[in-house]
N, C-alpha and C positions, 0 to 999 in steps of 0.2 A: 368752457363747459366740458367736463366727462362725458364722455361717449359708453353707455352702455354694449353689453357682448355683441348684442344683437345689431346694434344702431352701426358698429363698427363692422359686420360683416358686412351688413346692405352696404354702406358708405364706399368700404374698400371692393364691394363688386361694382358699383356703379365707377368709382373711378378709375376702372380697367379701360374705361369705354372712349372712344374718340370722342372730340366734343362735341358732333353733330349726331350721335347714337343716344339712345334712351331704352330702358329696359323696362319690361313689364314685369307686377309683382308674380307671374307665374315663371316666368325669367330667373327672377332674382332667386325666389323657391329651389330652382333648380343647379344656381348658380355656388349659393348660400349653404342648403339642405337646413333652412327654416321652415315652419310655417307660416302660408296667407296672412295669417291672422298678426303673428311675430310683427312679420315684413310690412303690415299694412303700421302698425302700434310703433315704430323703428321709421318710417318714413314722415309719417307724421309727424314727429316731435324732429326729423330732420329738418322738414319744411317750415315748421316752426324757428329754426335758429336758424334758418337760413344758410344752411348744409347744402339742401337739394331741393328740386322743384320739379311737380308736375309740367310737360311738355304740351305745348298746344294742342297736337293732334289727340289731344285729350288725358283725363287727370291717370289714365289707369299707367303711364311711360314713366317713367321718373329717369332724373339725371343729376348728376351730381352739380352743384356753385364751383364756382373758382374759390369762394372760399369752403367749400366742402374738399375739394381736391388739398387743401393746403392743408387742413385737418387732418386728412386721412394719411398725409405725409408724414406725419411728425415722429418720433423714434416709437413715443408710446405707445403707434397704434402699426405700426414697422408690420408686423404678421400681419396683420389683414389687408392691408395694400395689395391690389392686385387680383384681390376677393376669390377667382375661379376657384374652385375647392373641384 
């Protein structure tokens, strides 16, 4: 699966994260320099392929899969790794 612009910033900022951290989408906003709306539309179709996942302590955390970290790895997505902008 192609990762759109957007899908790859959120992706490559959530896998900056330890794996016991999760970020919230006004996190990511800030993280990113998307918009709510972007981040919200980008996490969604994450969770959908099973990228990332809503965090227990409720849906608004997100974090990246082991296989979302393995995606975000790969050369073609090399610049958003690391995501902090």
């Amino acid at each position: 699966m192609a990762l759109t612009e957007h899908e790859a910033k959120v992706l490559g900022a959530l896998s900056c994260l330890d794996v016991a951290s999760a970020l919230s989408v006004r996190e990511l906003g800030r993280c990113t320099g998307l918009t709510e709306s972007s981040i919200r539309k980008a996490l969604m179709r994450l969770s959908r392929s099973g990228l990332a996942l809503g965090t227990v302590q409720g849906p608004s955390r997100w974090r990246p899969t082991r296989r979302g970290r393995l995606a975000i790895a790969l050369p073609s997505y090399r610049e958003y790794a690391g995501g902090r902008r």
